[in-house]
C-alpha positions in Angstrom: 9.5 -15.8 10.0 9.0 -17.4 13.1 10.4 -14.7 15.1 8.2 -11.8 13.6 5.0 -14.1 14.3 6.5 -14.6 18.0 6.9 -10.5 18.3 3.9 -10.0 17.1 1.7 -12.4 19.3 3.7 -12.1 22.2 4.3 -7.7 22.1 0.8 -5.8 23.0 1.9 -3.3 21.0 2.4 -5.8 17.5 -0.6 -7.5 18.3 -2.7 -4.7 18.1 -1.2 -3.0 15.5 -1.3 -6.0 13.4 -5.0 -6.4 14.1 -5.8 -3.3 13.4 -4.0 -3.5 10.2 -6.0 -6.2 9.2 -9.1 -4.3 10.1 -7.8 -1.1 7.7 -7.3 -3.6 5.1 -10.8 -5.1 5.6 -12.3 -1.1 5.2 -10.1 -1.0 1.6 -10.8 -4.2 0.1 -14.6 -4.3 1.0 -15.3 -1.0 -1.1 -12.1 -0.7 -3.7 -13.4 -3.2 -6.1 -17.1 -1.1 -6.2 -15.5 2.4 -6.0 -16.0 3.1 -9.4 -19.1 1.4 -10.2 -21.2 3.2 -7.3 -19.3 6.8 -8.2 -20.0 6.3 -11.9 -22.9 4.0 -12.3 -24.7 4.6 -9.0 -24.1 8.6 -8.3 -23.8 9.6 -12.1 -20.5 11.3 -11.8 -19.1 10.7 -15.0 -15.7 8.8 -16.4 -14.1 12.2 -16.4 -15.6 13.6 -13.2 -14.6 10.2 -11.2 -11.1 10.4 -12.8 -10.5 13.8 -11.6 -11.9 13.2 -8.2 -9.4 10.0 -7.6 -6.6 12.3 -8.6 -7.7 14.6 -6.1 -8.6 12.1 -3.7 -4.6 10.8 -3.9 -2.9 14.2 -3.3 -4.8 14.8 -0.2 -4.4 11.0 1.0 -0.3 11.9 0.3 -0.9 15.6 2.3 -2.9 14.0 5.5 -0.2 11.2 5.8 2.7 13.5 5.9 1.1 16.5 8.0 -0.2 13.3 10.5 3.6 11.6 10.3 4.7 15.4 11.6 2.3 16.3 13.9 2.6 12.9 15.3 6.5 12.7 15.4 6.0 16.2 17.1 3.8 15.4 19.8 5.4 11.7 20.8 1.9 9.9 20.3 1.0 7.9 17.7 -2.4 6.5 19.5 -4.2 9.3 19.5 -3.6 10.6 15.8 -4.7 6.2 15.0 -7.9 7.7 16.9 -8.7 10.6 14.7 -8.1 9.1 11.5 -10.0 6.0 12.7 -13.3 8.1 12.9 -12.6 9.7 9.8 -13.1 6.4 8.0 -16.2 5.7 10.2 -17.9 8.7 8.9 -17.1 8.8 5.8 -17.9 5.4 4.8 -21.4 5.4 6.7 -21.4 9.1 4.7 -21.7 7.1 1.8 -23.8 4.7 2.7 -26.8 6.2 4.8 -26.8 9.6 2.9 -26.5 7.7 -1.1 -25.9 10.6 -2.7 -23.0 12.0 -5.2 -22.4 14.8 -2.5 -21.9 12.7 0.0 -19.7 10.5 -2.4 -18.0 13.0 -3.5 -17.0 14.6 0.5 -16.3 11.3 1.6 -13.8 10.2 -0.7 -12.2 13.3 -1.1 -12.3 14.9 2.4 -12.7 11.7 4.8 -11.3 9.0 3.1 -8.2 9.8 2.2 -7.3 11.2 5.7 -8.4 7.6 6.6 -6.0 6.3 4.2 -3.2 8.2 6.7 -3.8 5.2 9.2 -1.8 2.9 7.0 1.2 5.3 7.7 0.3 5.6 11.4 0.6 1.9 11.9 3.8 1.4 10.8 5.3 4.3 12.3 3.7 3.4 16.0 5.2 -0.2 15.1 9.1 1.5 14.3 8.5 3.0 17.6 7.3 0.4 19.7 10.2 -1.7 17.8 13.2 0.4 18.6 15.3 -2.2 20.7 14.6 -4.5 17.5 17.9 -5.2 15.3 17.0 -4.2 11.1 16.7 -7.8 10.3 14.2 -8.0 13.1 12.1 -4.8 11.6 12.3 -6.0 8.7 10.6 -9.6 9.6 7.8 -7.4 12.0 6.9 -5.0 8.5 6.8 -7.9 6.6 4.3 -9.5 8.7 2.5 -6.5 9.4 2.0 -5.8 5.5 0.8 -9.4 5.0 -2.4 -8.6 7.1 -3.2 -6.6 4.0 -2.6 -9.4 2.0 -4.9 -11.4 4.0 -7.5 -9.0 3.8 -7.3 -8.6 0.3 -7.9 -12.4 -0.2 -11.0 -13.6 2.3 -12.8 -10.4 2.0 -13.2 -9.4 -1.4 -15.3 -12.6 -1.8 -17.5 -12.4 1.5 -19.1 -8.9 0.5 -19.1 -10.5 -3.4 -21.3 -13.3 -1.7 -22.9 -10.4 0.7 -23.8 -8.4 -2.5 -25.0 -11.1 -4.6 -28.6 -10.0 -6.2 -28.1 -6.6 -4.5 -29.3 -3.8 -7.1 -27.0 -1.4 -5.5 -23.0 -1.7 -4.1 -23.7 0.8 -0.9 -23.7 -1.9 1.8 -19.9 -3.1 1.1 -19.0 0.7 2.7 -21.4 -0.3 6.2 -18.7 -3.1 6.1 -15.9 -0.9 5.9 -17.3 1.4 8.6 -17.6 -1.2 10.8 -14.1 -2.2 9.9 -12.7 1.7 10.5 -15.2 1.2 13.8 -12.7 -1.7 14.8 -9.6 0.0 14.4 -11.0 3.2 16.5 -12.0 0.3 19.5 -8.7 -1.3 19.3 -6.4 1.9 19.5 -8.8 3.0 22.4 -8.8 0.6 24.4 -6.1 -1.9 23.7 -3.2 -0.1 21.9 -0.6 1.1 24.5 1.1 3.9 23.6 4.5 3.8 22.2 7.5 5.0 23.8 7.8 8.7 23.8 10.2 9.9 20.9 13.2 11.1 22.2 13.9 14.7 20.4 17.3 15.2 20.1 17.3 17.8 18.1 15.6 21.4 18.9 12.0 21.4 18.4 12.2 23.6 15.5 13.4 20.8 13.5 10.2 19.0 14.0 8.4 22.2 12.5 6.4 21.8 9.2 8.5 23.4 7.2 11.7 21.7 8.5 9.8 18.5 8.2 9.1 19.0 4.4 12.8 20.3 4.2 13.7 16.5 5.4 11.4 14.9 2.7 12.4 17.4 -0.1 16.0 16.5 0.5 17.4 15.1 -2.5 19.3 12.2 -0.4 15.4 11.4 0.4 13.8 12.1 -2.5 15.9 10.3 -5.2 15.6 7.0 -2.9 11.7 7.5 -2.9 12.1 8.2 -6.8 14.0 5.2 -7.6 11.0 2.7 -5.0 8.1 4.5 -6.9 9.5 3.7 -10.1 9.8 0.1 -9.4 6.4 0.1 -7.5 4.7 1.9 -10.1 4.9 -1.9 -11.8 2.2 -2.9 -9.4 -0.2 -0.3 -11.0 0.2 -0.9 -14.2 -0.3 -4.4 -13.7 -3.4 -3.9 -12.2 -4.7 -1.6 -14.8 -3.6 -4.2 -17.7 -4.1 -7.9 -15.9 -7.7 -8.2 -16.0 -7.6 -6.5 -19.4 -5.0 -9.2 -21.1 -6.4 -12.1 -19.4 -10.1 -10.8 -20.7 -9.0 -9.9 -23.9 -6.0 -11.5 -25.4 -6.1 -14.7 -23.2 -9.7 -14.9 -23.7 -10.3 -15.9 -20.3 -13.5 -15.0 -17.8 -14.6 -12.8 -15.3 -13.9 -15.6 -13.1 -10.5 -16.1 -14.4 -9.9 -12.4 -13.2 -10.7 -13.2 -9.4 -9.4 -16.5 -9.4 -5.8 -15.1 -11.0 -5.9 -12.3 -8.3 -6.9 -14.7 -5.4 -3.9 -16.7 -6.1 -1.4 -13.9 -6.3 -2.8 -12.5 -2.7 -2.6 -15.7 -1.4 0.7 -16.2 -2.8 2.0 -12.7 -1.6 1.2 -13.6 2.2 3.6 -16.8 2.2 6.5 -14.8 0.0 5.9 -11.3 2.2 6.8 -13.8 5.1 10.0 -15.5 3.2 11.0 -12.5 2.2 10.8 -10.7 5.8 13.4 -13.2 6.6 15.9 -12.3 3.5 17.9 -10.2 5.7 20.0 -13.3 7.0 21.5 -13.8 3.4 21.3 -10.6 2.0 21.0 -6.8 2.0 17.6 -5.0 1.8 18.6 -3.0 -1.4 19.9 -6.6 -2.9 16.7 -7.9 -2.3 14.4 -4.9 -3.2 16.1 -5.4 -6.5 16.0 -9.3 -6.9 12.4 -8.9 -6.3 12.3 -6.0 -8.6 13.9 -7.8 -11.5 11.5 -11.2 -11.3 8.5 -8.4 -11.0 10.2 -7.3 -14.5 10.7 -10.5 -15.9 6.9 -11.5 -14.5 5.9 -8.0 -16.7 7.4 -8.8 -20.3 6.1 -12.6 -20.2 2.8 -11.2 -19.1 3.1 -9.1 -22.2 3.2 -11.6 -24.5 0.1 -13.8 -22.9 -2.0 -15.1 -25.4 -3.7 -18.3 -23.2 -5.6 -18.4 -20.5 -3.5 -21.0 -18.8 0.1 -18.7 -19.3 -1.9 -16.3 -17.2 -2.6 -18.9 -14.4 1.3 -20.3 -15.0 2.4 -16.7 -13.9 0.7 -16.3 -10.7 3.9 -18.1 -8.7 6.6 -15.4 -10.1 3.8 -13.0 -10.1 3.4 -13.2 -6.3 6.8 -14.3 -5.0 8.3 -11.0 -7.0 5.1 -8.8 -6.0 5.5 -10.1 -2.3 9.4 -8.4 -2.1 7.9 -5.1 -3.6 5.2 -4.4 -1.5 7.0 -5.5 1.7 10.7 -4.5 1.6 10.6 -0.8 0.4 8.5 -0.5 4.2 11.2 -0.7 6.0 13.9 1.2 3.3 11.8 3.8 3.3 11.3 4.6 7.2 15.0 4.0 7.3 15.8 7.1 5.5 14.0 9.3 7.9 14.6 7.0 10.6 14.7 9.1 13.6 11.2 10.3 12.6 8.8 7.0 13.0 5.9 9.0 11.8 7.6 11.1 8.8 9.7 8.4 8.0 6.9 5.9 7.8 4.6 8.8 5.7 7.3 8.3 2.9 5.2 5.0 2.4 2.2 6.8 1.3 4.7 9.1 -0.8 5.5 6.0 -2.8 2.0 5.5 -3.5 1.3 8.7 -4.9 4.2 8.9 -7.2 4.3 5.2 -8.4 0.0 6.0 -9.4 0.8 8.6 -11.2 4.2 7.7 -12.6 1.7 4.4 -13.6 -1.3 6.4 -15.3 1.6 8.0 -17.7 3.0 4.6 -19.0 -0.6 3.0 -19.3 -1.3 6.6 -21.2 1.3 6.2 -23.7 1.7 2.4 -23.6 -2.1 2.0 -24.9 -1.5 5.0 -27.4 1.4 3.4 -29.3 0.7 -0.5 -28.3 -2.0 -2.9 -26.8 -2.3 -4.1 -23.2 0.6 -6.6 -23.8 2.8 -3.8 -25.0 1.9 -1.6 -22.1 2.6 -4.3 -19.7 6.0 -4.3 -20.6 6.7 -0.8 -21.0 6.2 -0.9 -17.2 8.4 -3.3 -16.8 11.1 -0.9 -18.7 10.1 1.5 -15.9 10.8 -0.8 -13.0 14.1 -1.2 -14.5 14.9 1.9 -14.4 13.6 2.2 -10.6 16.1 -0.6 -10.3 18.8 0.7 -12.0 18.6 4.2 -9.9 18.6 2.4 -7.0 21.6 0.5 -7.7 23.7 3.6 -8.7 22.5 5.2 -5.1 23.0 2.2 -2.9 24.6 -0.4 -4.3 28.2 0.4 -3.5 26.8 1.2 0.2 25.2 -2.0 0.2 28.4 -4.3 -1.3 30.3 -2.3 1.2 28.6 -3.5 3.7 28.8 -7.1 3.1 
């Protein structure tokens, strides 16, 4: 722990990076929690027509992270394409906020936005190469760190635009913030990010191609691995679809109990992420990925059968020490299976995310047709299992092997 806060205050390149992470988190957690309520109740789009514009939304977020990871891999820089996608944030959250229309919603979110969303990718992969001389248990320790910003974000801002918005008949200003927010990330790649170290390209230039850069993600070595993560991540998604539901409903808690619950958790995630970053010593990343895993299961079936407001609150430590090795480990798994490719290998992060939503929109589909929000909670714990088990049978015997 104390070494990836030392890497990161002491390397221009981590300091930055990590800043600007912060920022990018700032952008998502000022507007996610009113996404929905100015696209539906404010623009009049409609339950189905918001739905179907997310979905959309998702698959071009997943399409701009790996075309960026390419080009970007391709060309040796990773400032300039931070640039690009920077700006893309900064117009298309002020798109939404000084034009207030559903048109303009509806181009930001699914033309601007989710190219924004690439950043995320872009970060990390500028960090693997700017880290190259690191050991893995050093990498490791530098994601983990890098990953808590979000976590950070996630838990100071969320209230500030709450207090910012209190009395406000409309939800628009939360996306100046997260302009201003894309703004800083654009300022701090211009003029205080130094470029990473070219990539060294081994291999004929044709292999950095699109096609054979697809051919690399497509490959089932690669693909099953990313399979077997967004199974277990897909745990995180359902649990944010049915959390505020059981606590509301079956634990007959409050609206308050919601953001209190999820405060905790983010603040709990930040000091785990930073334990965890440091697992390395004792164990292998695969051993850990799946200890997490398993507690995030075990968190999932008690959650299930919640039926108190205080078993909610009596969860939040599992909840976040187990949430804190799933949303920090796989970082650094997942680069490593493309690993000469910082910016493809890093785009297998937003990968993830696009398979584990929609692998979690089918079990909250089917869990709430045969069960309740308790029973659906569980069933995607039964995923994550499955994730786990996958990823055993692929990389267990590698990892015991190793030991």
């Amino acid at each position: 722990m104390s070494f990836a806060f030392l890497s990161a205050l002491k390397d221009p390149a981590l300091r930055i990076s990590a800043t600007a992470m912060l920022f990018f988190g700032f952008a998502g957690a000022a507007t996610s929690p009113y996404d929905s309520i100015v696209g539906i109740k404010e623009m009049h789009l409609g339950n189905s027509a918001y739905a179907v514009l997310m979905f959309a939304a998702a698959v071009v977020n997943v399409v701009a992270s790996v075309t960026m990871g390419i080009l970007a891999d391709r060309l040796g820089d990773y400032r300039s394409s931070i640039l690009y996608v920077s700006l893309f944030g900064v117009a298309g959250f002020a798109l939404v906020y000084f034009a207030a229309s559903a048109p303009a919603f509806v181009v930001a979110k699914l033309c601007l936005l989710p190219v924004f969303g690439a950043l995320n990718s872009l970060i990390f992969a500028n960090v693997r190469a700017a880290s190259e001389a690191m050991s893995s248990t050093q990498l490791i320790a530098v994601n983990s760190t890098m990953r808590a910003t979000i976590s950070l974000a996630w838990v100071a801002v969320p209230g500030l635009v709450g207090v910012s918005l209190a009395g406000s008949s409309s939800m628009l200003p939360a996306y100046l913030w997260a302009a201003s927010a894309a703004l800083v990330c654009f300022v701090l790649a211009l003029w205080f990010l130094p470029p990473a170290p070219a990539s060294r390209k081994d291999d004929a230039d044709a292999n950095y191609r699109m096609l054979a850069s697809l051919k690399e993600v497509a490959a089932p070595r690669v693909l099953l691995r990313v399979m077997a993560i967004a199974l277990i991540f897909s745990m995180l998604h359902v649990n944010d679809a049915v959390r505020p539901l059981i606590i509301s409903l079956k634990a007959g808690g409050s609206v308050g109990d919601i953001g209190f619950i999820i405060g905790i958790v983010a603040f709990l995630e930040i000091v785990f992420i930073l334990f965890w970053g440091m697992s390395d010593r004792w164990m292998r990343p695969v051993n850990a990925i799946a200890i997490g895993a398993v507690l995030y299961i075990a968190y999932m079936a008690l959650q299930g059968l919640v039926s108190e407001t205080w078993q909610a609150y009596a969860l939040t430590p599992l909840s976040g020490f187990a949430a804190a090795a799933i949303v920090s480990l796989p970082i650094t798994y997942l680069q490593n299976l493309i690993a000469h490719r910082p910016g493809l290998g890093s785009s297998l992060i937003a990968v993830n995310i696009f398979l584990s939503a929609g692998l979690s929109a089918v079990v909250f589909a089917i869990g709430t047709r045969i069960g309740d929000y308790g029973f659906t909670s569980i069933l995607g714990g039964v995923i994550g299992l499955v994730g786990v088990a996958l990823l055993i049978l692929l990389d267990g015997k590698r990892a015991q092997a190793d030991q």
